[in-house]
N, CA and C of each residue as an Amber inpcrd file, in Angstrom:
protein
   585
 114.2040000-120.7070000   9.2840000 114.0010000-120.5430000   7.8650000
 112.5210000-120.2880000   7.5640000 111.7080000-120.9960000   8.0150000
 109.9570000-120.8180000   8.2020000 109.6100000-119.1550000   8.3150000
 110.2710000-118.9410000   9.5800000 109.6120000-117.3190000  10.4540000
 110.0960000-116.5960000   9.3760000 111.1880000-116.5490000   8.3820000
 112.0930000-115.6680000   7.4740000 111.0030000-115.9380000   6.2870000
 110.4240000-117.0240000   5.9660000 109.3640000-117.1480000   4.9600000
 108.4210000-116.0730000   4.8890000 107.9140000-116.5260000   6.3060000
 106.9790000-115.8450000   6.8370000 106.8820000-114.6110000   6.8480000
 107.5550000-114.1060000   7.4830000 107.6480000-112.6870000   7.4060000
 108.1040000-112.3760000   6.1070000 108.2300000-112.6870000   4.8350000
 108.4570000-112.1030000   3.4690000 107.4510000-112.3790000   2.9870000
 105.8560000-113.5440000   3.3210000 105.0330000-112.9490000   2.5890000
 104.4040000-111.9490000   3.5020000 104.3210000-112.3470000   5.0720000
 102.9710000-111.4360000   5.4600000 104.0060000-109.3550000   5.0120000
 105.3610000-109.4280000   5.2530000 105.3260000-108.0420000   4.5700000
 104.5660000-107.7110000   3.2610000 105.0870000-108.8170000   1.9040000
 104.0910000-108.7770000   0.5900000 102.6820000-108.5140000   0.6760000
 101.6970000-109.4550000   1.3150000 100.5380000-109.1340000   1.9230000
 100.4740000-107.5750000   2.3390000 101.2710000-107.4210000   3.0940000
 100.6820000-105.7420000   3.9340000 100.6550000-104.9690000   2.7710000
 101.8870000-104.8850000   1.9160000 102.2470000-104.5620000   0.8520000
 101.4100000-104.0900000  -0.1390000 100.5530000-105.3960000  -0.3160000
  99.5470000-105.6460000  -1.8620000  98.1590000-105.3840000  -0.8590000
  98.1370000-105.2570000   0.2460000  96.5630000-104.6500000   0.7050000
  97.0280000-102.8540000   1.3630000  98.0450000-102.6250000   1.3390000
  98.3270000-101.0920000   1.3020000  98.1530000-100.5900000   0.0240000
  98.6250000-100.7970000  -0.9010000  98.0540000-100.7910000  -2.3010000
  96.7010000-100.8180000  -3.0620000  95.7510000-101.6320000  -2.6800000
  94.5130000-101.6550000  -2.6950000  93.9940000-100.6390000  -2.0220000
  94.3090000-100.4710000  -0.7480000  93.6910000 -99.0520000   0.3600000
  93.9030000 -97.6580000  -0.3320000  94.8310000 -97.8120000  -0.7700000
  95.5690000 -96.2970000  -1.5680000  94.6260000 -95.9350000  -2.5350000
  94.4210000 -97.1530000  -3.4030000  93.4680000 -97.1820000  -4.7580000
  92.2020000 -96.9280000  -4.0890000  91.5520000 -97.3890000  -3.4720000
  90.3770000 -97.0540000  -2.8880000  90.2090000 -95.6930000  -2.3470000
  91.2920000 -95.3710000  -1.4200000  90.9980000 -94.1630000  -0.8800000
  91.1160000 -93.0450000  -1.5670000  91.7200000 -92.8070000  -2.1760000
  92.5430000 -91.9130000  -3.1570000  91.9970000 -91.6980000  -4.2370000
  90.9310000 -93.0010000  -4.6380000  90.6430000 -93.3120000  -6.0330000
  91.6790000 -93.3320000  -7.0910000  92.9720000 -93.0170000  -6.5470000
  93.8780000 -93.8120000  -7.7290000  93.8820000 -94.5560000  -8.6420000
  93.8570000 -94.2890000  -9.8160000  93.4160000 -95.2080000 -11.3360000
  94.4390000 -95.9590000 -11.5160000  94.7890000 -96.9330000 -10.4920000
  96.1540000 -98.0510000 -11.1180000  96.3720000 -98.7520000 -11.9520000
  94.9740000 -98.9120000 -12.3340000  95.2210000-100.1820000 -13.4860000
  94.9940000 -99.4650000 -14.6620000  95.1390000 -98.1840000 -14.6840000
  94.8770000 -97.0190000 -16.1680000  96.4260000 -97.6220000 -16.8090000
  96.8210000 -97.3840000 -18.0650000  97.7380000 -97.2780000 -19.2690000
  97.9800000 -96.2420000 -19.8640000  96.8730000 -94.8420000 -20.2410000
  96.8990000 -94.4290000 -21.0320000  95.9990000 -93.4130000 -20.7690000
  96.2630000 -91.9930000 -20.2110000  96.2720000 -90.9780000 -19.7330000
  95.4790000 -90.2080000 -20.7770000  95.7980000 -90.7080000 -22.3580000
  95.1670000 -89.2710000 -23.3550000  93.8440000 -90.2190000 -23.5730000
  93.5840000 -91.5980000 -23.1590000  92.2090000 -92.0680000 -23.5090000
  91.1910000 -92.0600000 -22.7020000  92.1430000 -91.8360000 -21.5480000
  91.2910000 -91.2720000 -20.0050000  90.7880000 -89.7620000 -20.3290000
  91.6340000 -89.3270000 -20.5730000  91.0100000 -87.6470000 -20.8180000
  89.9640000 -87.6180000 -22.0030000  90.0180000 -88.4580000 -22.9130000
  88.5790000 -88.3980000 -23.9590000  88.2620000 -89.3120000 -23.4630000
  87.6320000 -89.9910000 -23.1310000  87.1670000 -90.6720000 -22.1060000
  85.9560000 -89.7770000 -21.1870000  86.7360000 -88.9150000 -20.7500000
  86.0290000 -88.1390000 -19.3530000  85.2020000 -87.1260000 -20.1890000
  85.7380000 -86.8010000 -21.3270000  84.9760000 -85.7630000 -22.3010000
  84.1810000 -85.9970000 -22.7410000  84.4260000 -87.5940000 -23.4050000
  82.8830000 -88.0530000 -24.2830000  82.2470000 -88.1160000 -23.3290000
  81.9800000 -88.8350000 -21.8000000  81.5630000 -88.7010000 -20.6550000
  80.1920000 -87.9260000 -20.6520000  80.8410000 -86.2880000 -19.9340000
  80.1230000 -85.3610000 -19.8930000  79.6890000 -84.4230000 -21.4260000
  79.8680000 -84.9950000 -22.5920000  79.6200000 -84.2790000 -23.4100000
  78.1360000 -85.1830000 -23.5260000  78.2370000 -86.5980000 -23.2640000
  76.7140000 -87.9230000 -23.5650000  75.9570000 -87.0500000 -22.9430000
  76.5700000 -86.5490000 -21.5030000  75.5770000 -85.8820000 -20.2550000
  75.0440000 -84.9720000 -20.9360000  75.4730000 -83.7550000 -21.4510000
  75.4370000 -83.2160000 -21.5460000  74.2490000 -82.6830000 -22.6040000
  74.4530000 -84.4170000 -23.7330000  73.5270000 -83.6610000 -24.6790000
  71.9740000 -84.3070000 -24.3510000  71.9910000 -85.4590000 -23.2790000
  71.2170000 -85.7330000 -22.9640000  69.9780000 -84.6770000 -21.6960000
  70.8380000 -84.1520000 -20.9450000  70.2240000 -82.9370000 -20.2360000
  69.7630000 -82.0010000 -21.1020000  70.5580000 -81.4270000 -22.2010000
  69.6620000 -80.5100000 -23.2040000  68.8460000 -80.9130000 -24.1890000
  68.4610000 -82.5940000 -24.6240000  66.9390000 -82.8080000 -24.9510000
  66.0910000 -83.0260000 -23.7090000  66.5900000 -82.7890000 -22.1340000
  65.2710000 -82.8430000 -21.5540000  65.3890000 -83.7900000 -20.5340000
  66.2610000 -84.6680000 -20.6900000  66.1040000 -86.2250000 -19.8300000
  66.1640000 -85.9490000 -18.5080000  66.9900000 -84.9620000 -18.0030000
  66.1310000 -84.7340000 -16.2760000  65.3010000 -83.8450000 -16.1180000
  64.2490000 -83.9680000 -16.6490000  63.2010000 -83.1270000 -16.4780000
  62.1470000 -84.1890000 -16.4660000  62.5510000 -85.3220000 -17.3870000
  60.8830000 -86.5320000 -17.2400000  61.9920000 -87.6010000 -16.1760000
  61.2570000 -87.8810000 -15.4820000  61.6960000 -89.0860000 -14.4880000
  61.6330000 -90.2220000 -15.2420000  60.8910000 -91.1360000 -16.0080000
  61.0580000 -92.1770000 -17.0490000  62.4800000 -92.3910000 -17.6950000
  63.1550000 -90.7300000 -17.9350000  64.1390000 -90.6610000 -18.5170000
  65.9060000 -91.0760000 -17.6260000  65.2940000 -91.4420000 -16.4190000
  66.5030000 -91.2430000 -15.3940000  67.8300000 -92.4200000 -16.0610000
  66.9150000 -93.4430000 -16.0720000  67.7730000 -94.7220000 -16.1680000
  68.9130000 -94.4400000 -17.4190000  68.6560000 -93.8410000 -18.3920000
  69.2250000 -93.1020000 -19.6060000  70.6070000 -92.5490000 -19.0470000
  70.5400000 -91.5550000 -18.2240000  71.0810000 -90.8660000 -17.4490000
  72.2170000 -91.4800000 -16.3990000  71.0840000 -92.3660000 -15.5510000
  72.3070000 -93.0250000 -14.4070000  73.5460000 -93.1570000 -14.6730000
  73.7970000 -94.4800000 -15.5570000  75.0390000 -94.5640000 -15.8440000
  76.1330000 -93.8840000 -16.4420000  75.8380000 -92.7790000 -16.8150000
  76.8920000 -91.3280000 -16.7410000  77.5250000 -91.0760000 -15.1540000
  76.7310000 -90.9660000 -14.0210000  76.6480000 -89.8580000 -13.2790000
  77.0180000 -91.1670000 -11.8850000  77.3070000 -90.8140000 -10.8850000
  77.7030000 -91.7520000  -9.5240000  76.7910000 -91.7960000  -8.6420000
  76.1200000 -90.2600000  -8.9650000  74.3870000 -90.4230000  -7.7490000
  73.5290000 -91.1690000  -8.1010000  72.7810000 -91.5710000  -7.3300000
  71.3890000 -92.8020000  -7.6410000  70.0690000 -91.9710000  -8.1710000
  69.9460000 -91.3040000  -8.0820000  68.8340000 -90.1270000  -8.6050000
  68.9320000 -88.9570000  -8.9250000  68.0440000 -88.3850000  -9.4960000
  68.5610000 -87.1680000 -10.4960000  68.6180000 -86.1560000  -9.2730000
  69.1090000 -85.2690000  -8.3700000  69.2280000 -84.7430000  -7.6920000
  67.6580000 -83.4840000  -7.7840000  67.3690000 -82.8220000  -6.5360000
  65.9060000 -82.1100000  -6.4660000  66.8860000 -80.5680000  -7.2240000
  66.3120000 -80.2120000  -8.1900000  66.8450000 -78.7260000  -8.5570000
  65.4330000 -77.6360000  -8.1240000  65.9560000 -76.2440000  -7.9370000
  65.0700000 -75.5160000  -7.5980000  65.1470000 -74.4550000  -9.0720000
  65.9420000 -74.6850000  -9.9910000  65.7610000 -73.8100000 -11.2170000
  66.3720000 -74.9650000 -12.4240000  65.8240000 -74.3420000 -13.6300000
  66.8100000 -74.6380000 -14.4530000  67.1200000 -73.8890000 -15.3740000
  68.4430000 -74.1020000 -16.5240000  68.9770000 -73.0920000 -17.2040000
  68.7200000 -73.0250000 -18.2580000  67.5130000 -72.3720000 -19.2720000
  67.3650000 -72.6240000 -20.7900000  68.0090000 -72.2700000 -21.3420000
  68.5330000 -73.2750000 -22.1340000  69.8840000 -73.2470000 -22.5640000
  69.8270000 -73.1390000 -24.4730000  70.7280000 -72.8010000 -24.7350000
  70.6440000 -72.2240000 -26.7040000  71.6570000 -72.9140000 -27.3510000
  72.7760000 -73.3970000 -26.5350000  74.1780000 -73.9800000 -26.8620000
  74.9470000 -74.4690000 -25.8970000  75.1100000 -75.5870000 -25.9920000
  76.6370000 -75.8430000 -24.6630000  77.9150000 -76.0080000 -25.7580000
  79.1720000 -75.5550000 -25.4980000  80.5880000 -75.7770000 -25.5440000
  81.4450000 -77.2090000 -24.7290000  82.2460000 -78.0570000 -24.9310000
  82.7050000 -79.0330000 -23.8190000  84.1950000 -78.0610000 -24.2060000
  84.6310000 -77.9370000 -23.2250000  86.0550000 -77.7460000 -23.5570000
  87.3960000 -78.8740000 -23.9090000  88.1700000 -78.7370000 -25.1050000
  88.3070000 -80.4630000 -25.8280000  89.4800000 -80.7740000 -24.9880000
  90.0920000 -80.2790000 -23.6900000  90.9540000 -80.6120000 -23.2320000
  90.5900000 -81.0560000 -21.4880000  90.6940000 -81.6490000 -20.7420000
  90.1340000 -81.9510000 -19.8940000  91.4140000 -81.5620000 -18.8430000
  91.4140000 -81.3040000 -17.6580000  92.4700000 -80.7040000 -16.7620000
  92.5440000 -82.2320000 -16.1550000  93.3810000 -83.2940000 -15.6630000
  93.7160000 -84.1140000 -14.7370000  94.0890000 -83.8610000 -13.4350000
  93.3570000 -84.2360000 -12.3270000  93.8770000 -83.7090000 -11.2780000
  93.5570000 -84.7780000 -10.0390000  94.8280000 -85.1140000  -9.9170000
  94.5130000 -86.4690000  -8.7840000  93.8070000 -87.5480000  -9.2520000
  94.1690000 -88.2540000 -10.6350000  93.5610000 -89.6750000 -10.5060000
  92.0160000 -89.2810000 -11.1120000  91.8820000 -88.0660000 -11.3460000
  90.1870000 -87.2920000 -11.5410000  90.3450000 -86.1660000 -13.1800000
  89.5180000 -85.6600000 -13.6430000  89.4700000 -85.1680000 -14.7730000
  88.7080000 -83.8650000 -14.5620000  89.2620000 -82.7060000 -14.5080000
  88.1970000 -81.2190000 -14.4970000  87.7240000 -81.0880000 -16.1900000
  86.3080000 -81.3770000 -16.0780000  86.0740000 -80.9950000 -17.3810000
  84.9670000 -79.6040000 -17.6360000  85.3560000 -78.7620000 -18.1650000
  84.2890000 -77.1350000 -18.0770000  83.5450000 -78.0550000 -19.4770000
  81.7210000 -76.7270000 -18.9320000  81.5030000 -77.1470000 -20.0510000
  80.8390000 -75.1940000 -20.2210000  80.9590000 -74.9300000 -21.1230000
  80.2940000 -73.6010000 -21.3290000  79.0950000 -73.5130000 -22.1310000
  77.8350000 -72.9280000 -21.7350000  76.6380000 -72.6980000 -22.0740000
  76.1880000 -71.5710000 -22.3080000  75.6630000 -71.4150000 -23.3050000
  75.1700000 -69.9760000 -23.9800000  73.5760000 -70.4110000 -23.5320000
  72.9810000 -69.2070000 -23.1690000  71.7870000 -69.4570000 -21.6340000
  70.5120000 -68.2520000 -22.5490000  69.7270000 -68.8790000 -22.3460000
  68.4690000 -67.9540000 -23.0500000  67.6570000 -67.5610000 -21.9310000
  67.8690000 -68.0600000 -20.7920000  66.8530000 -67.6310000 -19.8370000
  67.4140000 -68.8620000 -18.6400000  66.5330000 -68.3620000 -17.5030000
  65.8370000 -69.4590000 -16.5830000  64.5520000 -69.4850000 -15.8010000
  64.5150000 -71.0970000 -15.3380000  63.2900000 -71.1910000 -15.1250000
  63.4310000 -71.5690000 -13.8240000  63.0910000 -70.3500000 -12.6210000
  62.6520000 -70.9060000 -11.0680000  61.2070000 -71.5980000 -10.8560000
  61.5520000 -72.5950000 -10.6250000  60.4080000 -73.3140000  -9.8660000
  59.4900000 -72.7210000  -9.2780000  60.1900000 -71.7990000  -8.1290000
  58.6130000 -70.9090000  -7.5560000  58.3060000 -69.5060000  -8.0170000
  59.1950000 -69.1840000  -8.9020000  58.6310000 -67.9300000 -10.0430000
  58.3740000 -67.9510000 -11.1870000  58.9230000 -68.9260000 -11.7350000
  58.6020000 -68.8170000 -13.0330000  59.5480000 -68.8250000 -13.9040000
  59.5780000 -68.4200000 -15.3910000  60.9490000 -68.1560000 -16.8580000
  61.1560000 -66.3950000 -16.2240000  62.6410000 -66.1460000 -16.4380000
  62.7270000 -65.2870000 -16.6250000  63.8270000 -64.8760000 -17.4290000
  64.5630000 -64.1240000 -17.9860000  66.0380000 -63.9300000 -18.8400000
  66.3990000 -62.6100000 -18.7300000  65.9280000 -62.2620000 -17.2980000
  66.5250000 -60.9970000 -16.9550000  67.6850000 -61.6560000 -15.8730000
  68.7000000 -60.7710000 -15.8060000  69.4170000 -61.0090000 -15.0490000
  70.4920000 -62.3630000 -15.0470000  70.5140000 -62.8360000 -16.4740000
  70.9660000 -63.9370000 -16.6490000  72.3540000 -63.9730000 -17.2980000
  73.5050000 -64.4340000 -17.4230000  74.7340000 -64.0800000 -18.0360000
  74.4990000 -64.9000000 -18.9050000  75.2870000 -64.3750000 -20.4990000
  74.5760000 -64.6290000 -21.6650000  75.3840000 -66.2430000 -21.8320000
  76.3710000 -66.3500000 -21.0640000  77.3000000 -67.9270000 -20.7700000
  77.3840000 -68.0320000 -19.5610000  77.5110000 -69.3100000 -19.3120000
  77.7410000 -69.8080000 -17.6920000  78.8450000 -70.8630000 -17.8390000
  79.4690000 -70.8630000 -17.2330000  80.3620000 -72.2150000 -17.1280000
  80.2620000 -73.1630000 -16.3530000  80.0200000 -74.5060000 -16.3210000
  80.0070000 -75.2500000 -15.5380000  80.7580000 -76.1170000 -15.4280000
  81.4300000 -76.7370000 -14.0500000  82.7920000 -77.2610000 -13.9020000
  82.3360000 -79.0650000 -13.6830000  82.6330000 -80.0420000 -14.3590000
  82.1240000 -80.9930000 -13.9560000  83.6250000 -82.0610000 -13.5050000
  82.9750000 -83.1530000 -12.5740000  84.9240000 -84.0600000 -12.1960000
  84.2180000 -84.8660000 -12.3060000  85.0100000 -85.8800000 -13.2020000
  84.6000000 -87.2590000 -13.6500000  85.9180000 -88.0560000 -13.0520000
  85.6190000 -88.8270000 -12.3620000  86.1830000 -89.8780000 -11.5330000
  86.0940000 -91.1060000 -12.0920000  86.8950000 -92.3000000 -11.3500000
  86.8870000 -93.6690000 -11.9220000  86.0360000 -94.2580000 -10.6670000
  85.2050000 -94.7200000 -10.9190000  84.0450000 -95.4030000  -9.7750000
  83.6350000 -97.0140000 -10.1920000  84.5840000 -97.8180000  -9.3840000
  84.3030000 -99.2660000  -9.6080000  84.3420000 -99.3010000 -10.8950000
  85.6270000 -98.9140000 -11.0310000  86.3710000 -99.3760000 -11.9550000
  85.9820000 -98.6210000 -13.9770000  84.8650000 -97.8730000 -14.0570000
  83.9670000 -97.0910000 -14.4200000  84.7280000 -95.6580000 -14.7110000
  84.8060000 -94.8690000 -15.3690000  84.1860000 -92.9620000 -14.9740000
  83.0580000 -93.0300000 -15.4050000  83.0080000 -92.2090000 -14.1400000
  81.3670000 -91.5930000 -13.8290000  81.6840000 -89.9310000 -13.9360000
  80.8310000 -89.4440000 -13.8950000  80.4190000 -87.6480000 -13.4150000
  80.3470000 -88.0040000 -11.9310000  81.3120000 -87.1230000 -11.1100000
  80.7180000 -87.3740000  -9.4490000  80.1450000 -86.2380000  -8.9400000
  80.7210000 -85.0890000  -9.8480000  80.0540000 -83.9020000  -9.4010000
  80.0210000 -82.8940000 -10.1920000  79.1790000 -81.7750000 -10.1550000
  79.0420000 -80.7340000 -11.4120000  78.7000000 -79.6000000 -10.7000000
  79.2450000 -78.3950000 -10.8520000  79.1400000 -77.1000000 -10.1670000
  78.3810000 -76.2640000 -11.3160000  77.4240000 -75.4680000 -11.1670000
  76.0070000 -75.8030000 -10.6500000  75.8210000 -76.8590000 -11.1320000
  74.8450000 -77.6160000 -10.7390000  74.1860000 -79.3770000 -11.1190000
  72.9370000 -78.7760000 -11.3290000  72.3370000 -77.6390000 -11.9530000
  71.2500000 -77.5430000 -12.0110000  71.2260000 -78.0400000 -13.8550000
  69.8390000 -78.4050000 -14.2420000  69.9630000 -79.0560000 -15.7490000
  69.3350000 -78.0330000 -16.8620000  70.1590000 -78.0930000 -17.8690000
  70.2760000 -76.7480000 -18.6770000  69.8460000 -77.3470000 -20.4320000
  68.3730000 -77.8790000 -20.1970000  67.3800000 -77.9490000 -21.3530000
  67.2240000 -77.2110000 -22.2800000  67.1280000 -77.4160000 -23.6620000
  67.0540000 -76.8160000 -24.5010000  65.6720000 -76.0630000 -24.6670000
  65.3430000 -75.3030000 -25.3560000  64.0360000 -74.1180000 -25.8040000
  62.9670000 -75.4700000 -25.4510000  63.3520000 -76.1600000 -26.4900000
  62.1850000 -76.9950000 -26.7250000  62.1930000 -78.1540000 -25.7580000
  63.2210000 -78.3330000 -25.6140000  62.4840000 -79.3100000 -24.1350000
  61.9430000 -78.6310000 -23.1430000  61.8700000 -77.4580000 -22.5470000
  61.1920000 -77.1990000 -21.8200000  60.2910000 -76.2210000 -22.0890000
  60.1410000 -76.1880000 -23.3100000  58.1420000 -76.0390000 -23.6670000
  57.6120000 -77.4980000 -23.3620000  58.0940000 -78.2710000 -24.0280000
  57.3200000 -79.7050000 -23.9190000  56.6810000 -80.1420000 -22.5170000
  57.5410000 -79.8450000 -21.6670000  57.9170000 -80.1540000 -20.0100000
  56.4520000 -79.0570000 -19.4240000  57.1910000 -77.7840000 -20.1930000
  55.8310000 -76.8590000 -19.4040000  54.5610000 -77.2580000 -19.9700000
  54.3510000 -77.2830000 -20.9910000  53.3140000 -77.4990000 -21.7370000
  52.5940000 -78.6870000 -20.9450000  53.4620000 -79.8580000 -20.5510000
  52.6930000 -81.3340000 -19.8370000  52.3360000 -80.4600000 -18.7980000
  53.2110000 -79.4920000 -17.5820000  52.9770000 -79.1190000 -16.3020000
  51.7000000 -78.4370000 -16.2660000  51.1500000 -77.1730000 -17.6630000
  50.3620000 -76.3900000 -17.9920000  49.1600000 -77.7180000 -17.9860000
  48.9490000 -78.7150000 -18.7660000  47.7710000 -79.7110000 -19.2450000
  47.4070000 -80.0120000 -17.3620000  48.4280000 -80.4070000 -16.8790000
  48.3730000 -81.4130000 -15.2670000  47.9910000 -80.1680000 -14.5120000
  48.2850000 -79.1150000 -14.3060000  48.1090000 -77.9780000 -13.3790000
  46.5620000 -77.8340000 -12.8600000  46.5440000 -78.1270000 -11.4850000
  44.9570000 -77.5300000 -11.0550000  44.4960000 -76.4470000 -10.5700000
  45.7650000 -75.9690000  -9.5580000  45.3120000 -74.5710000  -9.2320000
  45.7090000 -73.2530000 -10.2330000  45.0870000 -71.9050000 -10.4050000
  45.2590000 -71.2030000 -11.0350000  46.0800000 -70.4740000 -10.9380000
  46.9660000 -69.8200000  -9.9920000  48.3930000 -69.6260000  -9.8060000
  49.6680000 -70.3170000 -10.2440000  49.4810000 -71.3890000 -10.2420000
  49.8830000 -72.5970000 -11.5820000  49.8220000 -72.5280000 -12.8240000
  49.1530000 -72.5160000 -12.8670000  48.5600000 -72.2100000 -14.9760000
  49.1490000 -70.8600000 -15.0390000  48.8250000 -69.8580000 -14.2260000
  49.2740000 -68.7260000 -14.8380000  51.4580000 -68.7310000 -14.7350000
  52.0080000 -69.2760000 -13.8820000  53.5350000 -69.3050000 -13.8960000
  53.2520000 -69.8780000 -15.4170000  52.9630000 -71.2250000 -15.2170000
  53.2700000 -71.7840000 -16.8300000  53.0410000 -71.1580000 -17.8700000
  51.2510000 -70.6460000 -17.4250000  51.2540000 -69.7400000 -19.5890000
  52.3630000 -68.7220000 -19.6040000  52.6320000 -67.8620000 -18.9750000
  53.6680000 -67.0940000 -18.9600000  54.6930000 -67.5540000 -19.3850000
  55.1800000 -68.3190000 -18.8840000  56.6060000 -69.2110000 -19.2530000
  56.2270000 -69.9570000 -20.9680000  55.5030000 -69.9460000 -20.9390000
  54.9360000 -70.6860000 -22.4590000  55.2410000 -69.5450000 -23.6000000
  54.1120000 -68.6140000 -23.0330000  54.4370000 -67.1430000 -23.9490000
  55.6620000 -66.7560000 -24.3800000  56.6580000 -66.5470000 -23.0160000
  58.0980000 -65.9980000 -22.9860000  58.8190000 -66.7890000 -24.0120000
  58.7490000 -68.0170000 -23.8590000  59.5630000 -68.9550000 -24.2020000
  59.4750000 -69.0820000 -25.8340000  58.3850000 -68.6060000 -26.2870000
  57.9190000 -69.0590000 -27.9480000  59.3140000 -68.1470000 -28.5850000
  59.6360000 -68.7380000 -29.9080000  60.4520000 -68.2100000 -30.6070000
  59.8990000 -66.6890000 -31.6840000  60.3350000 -65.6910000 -31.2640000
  59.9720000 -64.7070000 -31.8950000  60.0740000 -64.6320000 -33.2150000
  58.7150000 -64.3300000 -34.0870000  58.7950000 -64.3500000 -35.0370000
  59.4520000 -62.8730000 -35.9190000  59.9410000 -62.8250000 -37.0830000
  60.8770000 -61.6610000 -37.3100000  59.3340000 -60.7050000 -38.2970000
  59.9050000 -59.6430000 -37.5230000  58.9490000 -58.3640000 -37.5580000
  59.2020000 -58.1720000 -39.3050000  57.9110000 -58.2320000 -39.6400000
  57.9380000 -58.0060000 -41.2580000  58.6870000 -56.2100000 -42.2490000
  59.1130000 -56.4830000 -42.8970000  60.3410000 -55.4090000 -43.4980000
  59.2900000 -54.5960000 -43.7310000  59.4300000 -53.1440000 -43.7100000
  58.5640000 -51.8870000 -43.8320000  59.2620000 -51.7820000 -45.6060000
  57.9570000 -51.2200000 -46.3730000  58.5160000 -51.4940000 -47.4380000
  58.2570000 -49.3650000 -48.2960000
């Protein structure tokens, strides 16, 4: 009668720690209820991200901690460009896929800025889409990943940004990427009416 005990919890046991493994591995959201609060959920998510990257916040390091708790990486990742950006879109429906959330976000793009060249807005598509998956992480959604992850600042945050880089800059190949990028970047003023 004991061994018959026995063996009905240690099966339960295998049971309730196969279950846990699943959730872990899988990231399976078991203890979710409610599927349409998960999906706004994952939206308000990357939309916080979202508006926080276009005043600027990964561009000053001070600003990270702001940031973290959106996102599952420990630091703002090294970008080699970024996207000056005029408008982002979130799309209000989020795709579910495996326990995970595809959320697009679409950006209307004024230019970009390479690190080792400089602003430019040639060659740039006038929208970009970017695909972001927000996951449940210890118990949390987070952002785990974003296709491009490069950060897509508004006009004016990244005058501000260049403008500090332009003040700090020592060598003169330096100053000149930045004034350039300073110039480009100013908002054109409208050419006075011929009368």
């Amino acid at each position: 009668m004991f061994s018959a005990v026995r063996v009905v919890f240690a099966s339960l046991a295998f049971l309730a720690a196969f279950a846990a493994g699943a959730q872990a591995q899988f990231g399976i959201p078991l203890n979710r209820s409610d599927p349409k609060q998960d999906s706004e959920n994952a939206r308000d998510l990357v939309e916080r991200f979202c508006r926080m990257d276009y005043a600027g916040a990964r561009l000053d390091q001070s600003q990270w901690p702001k940031v973290q708790p959106l996102v599952s990486w420990r630091a703002n990742p090294e970008f080699p460009l970024m996207m000056v950006t005029i408008r982002f879109d979130v799309d209000p429906e989020p795709t579910p896929e495996h326990g995970k959330y595809m959320v697009t976000v679409h950006y209307r793009l004024l230019g970009k800025y390479d690190m080792a060249e400089g602003y430019s807005n040639e060659s740039v598509k006038a929208v970009q889409d970017v695909q972001f998956v927000v996951s449940e992480v210890n118990g949390d959604w987070r952002i785990t990943d974003a296709e491009p992850n490069y950060p897509h600042p508004s006009r004016a945050a990244v005058l501000q940004w260049l403008n500090k880089k332009l003040a700090e800059a020592q060598d003169p190949a330096s100053k000149t990427i930045y004034q350039h990028a300073v110039e480009a970047l100013q908002p054109q003023k409208p050419a006075a009416s011929a009368q």
